[in-house]
KEKOLDREN-561281 format. One record per residue: x, y, z of N, C-alpha, C in turn; residue in three letters. Coordinates in steps of 0.05 Angstrom, whole numbers, padded with zeros to 5 digits, always signed. Example, Ala and Ser with C-alpha at 12.3 -4.5 7.8 and 13.67 -1.06 7.14 Angstrom:
<atoms>
+00264-00114+00156+00246-00090+00156+00264-00066+00156ALA
+00257-00045+00142+00273-00021+00143+00258+00001+00157SER
</atoms>
This chain:
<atoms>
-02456-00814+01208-02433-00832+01209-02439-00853+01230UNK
-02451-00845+01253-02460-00862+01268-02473-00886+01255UNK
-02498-00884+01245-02513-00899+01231-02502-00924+01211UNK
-02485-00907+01205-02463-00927+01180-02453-00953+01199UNK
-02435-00934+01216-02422-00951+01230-02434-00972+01244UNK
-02460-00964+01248-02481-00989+01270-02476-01004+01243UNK
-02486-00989+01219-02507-01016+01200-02478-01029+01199UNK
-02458-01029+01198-02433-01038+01182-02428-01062+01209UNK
-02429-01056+01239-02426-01080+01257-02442-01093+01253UNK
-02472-01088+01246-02495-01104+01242-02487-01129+01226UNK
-02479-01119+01195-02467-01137+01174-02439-01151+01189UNK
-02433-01146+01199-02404-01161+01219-02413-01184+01230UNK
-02431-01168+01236-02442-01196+01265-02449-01221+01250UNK
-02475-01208+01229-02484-01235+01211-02467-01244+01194UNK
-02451-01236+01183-02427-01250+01166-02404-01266+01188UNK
-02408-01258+01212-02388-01277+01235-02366-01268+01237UNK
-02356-01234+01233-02329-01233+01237-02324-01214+01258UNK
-02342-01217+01274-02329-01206+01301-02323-01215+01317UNK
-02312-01249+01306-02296-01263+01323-02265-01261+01323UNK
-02262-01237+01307-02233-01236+01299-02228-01210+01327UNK
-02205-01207+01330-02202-01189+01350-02179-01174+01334UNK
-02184-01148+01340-02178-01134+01319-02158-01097+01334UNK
-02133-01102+01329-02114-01071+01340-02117-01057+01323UNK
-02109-01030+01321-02111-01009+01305-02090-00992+01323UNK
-02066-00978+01298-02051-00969+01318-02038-00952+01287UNK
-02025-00925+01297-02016-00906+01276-01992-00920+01265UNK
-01984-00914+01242-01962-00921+01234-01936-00903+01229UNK
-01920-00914+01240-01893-00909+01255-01880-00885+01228UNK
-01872-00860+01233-01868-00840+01205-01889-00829+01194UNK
-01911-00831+01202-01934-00817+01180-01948-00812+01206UNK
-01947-00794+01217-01945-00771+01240-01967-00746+01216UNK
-01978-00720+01245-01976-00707+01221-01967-00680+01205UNK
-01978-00680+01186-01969-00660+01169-01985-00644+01150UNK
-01985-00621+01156-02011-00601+01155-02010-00610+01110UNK
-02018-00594+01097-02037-00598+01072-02011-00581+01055UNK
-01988-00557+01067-01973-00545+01058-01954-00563+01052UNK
-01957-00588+01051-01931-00606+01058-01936-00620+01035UNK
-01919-00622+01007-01931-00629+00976-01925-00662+00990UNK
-01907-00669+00997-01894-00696+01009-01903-00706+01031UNK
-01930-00692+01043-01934-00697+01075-01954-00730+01063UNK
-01941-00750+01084-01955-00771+01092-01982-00777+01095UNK
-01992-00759+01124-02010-00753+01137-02022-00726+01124UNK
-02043-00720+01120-02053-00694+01115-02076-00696+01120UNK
-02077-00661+01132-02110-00652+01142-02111-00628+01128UNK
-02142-00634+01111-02152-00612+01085-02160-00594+01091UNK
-02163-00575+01092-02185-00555+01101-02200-00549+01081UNK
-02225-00551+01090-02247-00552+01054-02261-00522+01064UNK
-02258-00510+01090-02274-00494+01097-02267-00486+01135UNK
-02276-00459+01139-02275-00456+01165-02278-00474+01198UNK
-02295-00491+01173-02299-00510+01198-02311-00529+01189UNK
-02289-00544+01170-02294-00564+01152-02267-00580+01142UNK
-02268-00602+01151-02236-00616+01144-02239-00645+01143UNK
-02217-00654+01118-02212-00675+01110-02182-00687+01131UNK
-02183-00711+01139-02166-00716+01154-02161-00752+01150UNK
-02140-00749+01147-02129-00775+01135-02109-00787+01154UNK
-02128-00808+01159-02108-00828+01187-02099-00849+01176UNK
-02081-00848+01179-02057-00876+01169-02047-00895+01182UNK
-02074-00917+01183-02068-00934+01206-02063-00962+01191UNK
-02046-00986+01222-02043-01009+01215-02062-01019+01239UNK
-02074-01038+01214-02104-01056+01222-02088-01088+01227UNK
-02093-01103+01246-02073-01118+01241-02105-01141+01259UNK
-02111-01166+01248-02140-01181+01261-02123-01215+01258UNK
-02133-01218+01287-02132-01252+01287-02157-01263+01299UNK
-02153-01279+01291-02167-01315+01306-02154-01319+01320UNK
-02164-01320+01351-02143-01330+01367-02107-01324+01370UNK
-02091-01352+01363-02062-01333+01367-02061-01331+01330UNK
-02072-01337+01313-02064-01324+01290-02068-01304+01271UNK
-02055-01288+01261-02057-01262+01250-02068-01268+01222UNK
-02101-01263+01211-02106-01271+01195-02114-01242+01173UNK
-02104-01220+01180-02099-01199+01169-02079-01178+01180UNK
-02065-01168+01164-02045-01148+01171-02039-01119+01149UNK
-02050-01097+01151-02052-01082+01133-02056-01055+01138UNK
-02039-01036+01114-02040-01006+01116-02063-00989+01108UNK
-02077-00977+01123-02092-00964+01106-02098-00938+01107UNK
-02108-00916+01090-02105-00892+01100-02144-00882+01099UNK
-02151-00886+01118-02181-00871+01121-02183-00839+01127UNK
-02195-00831+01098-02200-00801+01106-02218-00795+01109UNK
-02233-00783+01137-02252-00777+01148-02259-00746+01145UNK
-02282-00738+01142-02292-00711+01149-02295-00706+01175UNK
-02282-00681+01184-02284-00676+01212-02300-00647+01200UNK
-02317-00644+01224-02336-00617+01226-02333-00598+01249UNK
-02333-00580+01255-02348-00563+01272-02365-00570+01284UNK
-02370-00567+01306-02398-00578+01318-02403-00553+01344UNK
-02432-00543+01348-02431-00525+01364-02440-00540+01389UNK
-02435-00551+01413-02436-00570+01433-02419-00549+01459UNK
-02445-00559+01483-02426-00537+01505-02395-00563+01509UNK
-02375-00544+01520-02347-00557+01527-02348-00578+01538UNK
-02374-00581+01569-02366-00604+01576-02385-00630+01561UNK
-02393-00631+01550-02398-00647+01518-02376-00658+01505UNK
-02363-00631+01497-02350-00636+01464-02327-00616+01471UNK
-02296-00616+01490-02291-00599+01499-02275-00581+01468UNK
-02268-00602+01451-02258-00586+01424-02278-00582+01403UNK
-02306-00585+01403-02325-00571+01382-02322-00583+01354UNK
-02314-00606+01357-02305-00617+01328-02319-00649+01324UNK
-02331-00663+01311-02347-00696+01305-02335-00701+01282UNK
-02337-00727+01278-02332-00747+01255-02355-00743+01242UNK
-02352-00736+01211-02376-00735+01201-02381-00756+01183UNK
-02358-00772+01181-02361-00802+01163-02336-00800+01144UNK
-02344-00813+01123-02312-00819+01100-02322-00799+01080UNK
-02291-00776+01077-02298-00767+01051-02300-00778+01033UNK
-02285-00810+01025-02281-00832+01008-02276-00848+01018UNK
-02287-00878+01005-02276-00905+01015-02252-00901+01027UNK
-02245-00920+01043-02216-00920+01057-02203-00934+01037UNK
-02174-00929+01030-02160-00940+01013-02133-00951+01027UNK
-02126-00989+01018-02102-01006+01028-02078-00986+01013UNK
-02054-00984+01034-02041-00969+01024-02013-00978+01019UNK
-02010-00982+00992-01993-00997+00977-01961-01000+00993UNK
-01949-01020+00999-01915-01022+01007-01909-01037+00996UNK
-01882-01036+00994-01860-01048+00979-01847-01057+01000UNK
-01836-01093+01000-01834-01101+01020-01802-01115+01002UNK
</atoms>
């Protein structure tokens, strides 16, 4: 996941959009809510003992300067793992292991 993520600023840089400055912040109600929840917002999968799907539901919001030239919901579900790492490392034993799937804009009615 690391790797992705470098190559992905790499392509940023040369396409010129890391002149945008860019917040990321949870969205307000979609808190979370374990996988038992048929209606839960937020959900974290458990695919395995130490294996989980976890779906963050964030607002991405990027400007130029003072203008807001994107504003949007989206829900990125990540693989979180197990990881065996001593505590003062990794004090919860758990890494990002990348996207179980593309991140998907997440539709509102305005």
């Amino acid at each position: 996941f690391y790797r992705f993520l470098n190559q992905d600023h790499e392509t940023r840089k040369r396409e010129g959009s890391l002149s945008r400055v860019r917040t990321v912040t949870g969205i307000s109600g979609m808190g979370f809510l374990d996988s038992s929840n048929e209606d839960a917002s937020s959900l974290v999968k458990p695919l395995s003992a130490n294996l989980w799907i976890v779906h963050l539901k964030l607002q991405v919001v990027e400007r130029i300067g003072d203008t807001v030239v994107k504003d949007v919901l989206i829900d990125y579900p990540i693989t979180v793992t197990r990881v065996n790492l001593s505590i003062a490392q990794n004090p919860w034993g758990l890494a990002l292991d990348g996207y179980a799937s593309p991140p998907q804009r997440i539709k509102t009615i305005l």
